[in-house]
Wavefront OBJ file of the C-alpha trace (Angstrom):
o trace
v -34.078 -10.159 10.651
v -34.246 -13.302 12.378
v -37.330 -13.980 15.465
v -36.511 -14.059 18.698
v -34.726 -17.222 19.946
v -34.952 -18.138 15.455
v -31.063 -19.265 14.558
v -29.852 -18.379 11.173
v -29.018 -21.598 9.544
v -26.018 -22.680 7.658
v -27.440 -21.631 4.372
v -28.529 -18.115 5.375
v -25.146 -17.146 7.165
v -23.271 -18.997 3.907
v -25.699 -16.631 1.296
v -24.559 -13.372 3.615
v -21.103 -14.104 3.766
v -21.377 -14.814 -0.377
v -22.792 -11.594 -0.455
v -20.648 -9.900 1.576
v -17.778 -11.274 -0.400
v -19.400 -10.234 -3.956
v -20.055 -6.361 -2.289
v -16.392 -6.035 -1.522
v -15.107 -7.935 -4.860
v -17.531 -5.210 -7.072
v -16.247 -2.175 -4.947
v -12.710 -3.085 -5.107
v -12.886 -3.854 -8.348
v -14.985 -0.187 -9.114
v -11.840 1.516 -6.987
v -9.186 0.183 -9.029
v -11.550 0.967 -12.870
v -11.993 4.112 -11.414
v -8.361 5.009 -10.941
v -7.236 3.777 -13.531
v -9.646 5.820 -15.711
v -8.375 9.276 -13.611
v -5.033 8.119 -15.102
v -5.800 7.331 -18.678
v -7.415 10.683 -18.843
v -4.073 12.122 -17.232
v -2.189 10.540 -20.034
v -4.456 12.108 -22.655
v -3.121 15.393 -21.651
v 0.699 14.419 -22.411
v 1.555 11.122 -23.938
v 4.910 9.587 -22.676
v 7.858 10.511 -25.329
v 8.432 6.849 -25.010
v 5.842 5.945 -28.279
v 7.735 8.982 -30.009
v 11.406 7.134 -29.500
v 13.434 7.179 -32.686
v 16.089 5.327 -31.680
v 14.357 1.754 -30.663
v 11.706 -0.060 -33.123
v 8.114 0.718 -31.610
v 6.383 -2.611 -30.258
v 3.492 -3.922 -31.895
v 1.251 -3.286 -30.016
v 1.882 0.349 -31.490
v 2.090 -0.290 -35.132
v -1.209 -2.506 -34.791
v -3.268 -0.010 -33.332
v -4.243 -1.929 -30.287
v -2.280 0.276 -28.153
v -5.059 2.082 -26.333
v -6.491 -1.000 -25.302
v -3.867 -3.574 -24.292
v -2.181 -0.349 -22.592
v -5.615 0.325 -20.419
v -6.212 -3.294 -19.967
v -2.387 -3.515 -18.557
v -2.503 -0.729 -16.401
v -5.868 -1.545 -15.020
v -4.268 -4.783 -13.701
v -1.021 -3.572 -12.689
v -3.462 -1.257 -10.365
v -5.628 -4.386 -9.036
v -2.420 -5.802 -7.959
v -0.697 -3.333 -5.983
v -3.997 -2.914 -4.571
v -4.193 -6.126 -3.525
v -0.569 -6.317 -1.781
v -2.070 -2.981 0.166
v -4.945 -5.134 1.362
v -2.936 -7.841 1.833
v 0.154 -5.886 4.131
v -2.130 -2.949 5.609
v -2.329 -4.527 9.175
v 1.468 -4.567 9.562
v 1.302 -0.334 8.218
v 0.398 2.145 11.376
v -1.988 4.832 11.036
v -5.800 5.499 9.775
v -7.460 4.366 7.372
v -6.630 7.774 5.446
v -2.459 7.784 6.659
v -2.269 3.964 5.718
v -3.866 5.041 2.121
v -1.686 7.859 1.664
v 1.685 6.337 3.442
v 1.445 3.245 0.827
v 0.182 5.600 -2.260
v 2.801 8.204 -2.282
v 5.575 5.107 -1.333
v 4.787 3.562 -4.838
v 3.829 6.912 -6.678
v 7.452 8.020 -5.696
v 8.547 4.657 -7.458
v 6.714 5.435 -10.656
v 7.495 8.896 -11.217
v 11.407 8.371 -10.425
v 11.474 5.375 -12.224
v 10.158 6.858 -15.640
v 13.084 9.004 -15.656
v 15.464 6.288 -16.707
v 13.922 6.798 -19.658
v 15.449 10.424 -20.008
v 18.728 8.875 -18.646
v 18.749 5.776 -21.250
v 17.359 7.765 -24.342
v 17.503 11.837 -23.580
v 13.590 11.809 -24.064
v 12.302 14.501 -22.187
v 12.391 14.854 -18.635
v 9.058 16.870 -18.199
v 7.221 14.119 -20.376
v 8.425 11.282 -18.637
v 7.803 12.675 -14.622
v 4.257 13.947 -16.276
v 3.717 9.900 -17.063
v 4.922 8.903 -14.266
v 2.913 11.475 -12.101
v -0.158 10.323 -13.657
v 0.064 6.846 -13.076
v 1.218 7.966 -9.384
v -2.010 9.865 -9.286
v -3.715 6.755 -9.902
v -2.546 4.305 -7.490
v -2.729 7.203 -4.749
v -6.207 8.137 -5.344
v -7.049 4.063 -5.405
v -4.705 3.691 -2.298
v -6.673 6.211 -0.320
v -10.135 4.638 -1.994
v -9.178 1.295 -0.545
v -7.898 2.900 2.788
v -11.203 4.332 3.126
v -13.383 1.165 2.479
v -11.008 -1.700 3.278
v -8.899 -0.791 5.365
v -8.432 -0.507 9.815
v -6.746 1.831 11.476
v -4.126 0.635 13.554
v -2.222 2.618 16.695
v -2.334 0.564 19.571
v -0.392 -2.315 18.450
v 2.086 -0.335 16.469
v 4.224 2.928 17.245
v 4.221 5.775 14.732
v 7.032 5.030 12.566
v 10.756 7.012 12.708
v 12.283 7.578 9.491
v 15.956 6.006 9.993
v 18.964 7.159 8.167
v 20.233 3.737 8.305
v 17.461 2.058 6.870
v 18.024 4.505 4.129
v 21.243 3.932 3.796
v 21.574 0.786 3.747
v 18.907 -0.347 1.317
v 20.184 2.755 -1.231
v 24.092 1.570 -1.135
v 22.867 -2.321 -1.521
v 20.550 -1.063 -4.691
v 23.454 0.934 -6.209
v 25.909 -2.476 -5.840
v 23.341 -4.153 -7.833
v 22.558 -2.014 -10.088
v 26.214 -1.418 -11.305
v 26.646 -5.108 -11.386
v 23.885 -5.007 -13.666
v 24.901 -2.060 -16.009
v 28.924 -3.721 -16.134
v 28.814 -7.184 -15.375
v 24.863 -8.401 -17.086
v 25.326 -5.438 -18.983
v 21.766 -4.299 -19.058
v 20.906 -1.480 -21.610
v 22.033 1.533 -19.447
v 23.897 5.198 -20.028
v 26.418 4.224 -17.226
v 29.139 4.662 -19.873
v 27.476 7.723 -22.297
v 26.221 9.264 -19.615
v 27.782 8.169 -15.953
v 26.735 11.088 -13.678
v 23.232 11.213 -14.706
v 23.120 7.457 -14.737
v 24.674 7.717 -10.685
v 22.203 10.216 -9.883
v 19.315 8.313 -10.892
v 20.304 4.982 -9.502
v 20.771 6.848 -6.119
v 17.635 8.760 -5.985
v 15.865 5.790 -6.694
v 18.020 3.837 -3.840
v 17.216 6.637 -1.312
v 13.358 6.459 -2.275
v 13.144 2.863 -2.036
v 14.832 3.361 1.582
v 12.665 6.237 2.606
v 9.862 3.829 1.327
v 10.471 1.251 3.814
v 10.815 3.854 6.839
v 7.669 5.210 5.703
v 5.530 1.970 5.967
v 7.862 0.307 8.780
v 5.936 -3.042 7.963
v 6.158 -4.997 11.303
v 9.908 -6.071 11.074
v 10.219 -7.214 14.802
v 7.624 -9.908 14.469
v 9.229 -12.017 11.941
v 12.990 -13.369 10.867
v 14.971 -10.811 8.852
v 15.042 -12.747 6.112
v 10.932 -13.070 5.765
v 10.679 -9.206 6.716
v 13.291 -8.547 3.736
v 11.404 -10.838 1.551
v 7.997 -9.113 2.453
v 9.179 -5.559 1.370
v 11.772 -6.638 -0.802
v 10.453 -9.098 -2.664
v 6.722 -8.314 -2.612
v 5.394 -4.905 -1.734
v 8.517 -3.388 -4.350
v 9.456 -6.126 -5.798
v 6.236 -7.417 -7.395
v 5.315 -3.873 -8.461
v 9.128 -3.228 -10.120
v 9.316 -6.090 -12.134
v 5.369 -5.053 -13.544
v 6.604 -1.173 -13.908
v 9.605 -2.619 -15.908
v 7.729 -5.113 -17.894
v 5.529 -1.943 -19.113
v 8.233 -1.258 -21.888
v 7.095 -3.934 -24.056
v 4.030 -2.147 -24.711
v 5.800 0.912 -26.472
v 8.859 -0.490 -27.711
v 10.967 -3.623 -28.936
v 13.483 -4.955 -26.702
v 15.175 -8.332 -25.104
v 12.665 -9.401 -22.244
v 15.516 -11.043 -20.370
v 17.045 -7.291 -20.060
v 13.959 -6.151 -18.642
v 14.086 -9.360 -16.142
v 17.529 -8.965 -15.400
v 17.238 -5.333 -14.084
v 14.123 -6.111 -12.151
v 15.334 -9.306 -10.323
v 18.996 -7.933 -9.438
v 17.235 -4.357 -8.330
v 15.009 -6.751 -6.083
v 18.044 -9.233 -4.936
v 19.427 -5.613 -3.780
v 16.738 -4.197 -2.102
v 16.346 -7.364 0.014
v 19.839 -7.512 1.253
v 19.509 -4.051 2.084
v 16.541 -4.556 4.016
v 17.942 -8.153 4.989
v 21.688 -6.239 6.812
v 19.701 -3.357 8.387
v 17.221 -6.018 10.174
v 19.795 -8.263 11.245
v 23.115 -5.976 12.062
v 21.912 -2.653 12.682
v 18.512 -2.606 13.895
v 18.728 -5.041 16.822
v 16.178 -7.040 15.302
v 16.679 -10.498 16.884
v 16.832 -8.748 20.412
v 13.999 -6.762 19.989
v 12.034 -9.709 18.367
v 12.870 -11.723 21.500
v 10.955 -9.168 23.418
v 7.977 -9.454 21.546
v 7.745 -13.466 22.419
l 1 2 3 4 5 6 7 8 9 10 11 12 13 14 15 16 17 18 19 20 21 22 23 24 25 26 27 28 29 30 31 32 33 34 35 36 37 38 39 40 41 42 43 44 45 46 47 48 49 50 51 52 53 54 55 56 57 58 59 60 61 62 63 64 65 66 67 68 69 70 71 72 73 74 75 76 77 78 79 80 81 82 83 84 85 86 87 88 89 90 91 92 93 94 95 96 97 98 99 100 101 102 103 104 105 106 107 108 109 110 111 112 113 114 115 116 117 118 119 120 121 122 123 124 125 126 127 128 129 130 131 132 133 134 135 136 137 138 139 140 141 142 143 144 145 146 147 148 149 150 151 152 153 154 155 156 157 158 159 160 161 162 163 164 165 166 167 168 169 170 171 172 173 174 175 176 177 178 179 180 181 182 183 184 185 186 187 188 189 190 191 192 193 194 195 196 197 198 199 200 201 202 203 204 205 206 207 208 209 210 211 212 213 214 215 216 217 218 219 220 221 222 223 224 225 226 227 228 229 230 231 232 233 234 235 236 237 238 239 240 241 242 243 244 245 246 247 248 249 250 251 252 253 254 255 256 257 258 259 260 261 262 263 264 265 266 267 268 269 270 271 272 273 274 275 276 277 278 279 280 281 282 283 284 285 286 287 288 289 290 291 292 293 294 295
């Protein structure tokens, strides 16, 4: 490319790294259209009983027509995002390129398909029609995980052991979601069935609690090399958090109700996760010893 003893100048290596830059923003960019598209076809088989609901005005976005659109548009950017925080946490992950893609894809595909249930819980929609939606937005992000794994992403075994999956973790991070979540269905009181329905309302709060737990066994995102409180702020607050309070944020698009209920959920279901994650670092882990060792 260049003669022999020839240096590139500034301008050249500048134009390859712009290029560089523009090849990697197009085929992220074509990951994240194309998954979204294997999920709007999905949907086309079943549509979620959500924009059938008889008991809640539908939003209007679905009385003006414009649902198709604003809901591809929505979902194709809810995608970008959580592939973004992949890119963003996927050195701190262990594995391939392929056991990254598929450790982070089926984390958050979990999240989606267990958290469209609630809908069954809250309403009585139907439980087939609301695990179909959420299994084909979890298709979706797991085929664009394992996209981005594949192009983006560097396998990492050396500087990480293969991670355990810890009871504890579990644990702790499910009993800290339920606390919050019952302080949001009887102290904010959030729209829930806790009352109507309490033992289907328990068992979904829990499952969701133990998923979000086995979640952050799964990915073990580098908790020794930081202060509990960053580590529970990293899972916590970003790599769930930023994706819950999205996934929540969805029901505007099919139906009318108070945005600060939506917020409410989302931010206390977050403030739980992180002290979860926050009292396993700190007082069950070891963390500060072991993070001592790493200095």
């Amino acid at each position: 490319m260049f003669r022999k003893n020839e240096q590139p100048s500034n301008n050249q290596i500048g134009g390859q790294m712009n290029l560089g830059l523009k090849n990697k923003t197009s085929r992220f960019l074509l990951i994240v259209l194309l998954s979204t598209l294997v999920s709007i076809i999905l949907h086309q088989i079943h549509n979620d009983p959500l924009m059938d609901l008889d008991s809640k005005a539908q939003s209007i976005v679905i009385t003006s027509g414009l649902f198709p659109i604003v809901a591809s548009i929505a979902l194709a950017t809810t995608f970008g995002i959580i592939g973004l925080i992949f890119l963003w946490i996927q050195k701190h992950l262990w594995g391939s390129k392929l056991q990254k893609g598929l450790i982070f894809g089926l984390s958050m595909c979990g999240v989606w398909i267990i958290g469209m249930t609630e809908a069954h819980v809250l309403f009585s929609l139907s439980l087939f029609g609301e695990l179909y939606t959420g299994f084909a937005d979890g298709v979706g992000i797991l085929l664009m995980s394992v996209l981005l794994g594949k192009y983006f992403v560097d396998d990492t075994f050396k500087e990480k052991k293969k991670p355990q999956i810890s009871v504890m973790a579990i644990l702790s991070i499910a009993i800290f979601y339920l606390i919050a979540r019952y302080f949001s269905y009887f102290i904010l009181n959030i729209e829930s069935a806790a009352i109507s329905a309490p033992f289907a309302t328990f068992v979904w709060t829990a499952a969701l609690g133990i998923w979000i737990g086995f979640m952050y066994t799964l990915m073990d995102i580098d908790k020794y090399r930081t202060t509990p409180f960053k580590h529970a702020v990293l899972f916590g607050g970003i790599v769930f958090g930023i994706e819950w309070i999205i996934f929540n944020l969805f029901a505007l698009i099919f139906i009318v109700t108070p945005v600060s209920d939506l917020i409410y959920r989302s931010l206390f279901d977050v403030l739980g996760v992180m002290i979860g994650v926050y009292v396993f670092s700190k007082f069950v882990s070891g963390h500060d010893n072991k993070r001592q060792s790493l200095e």
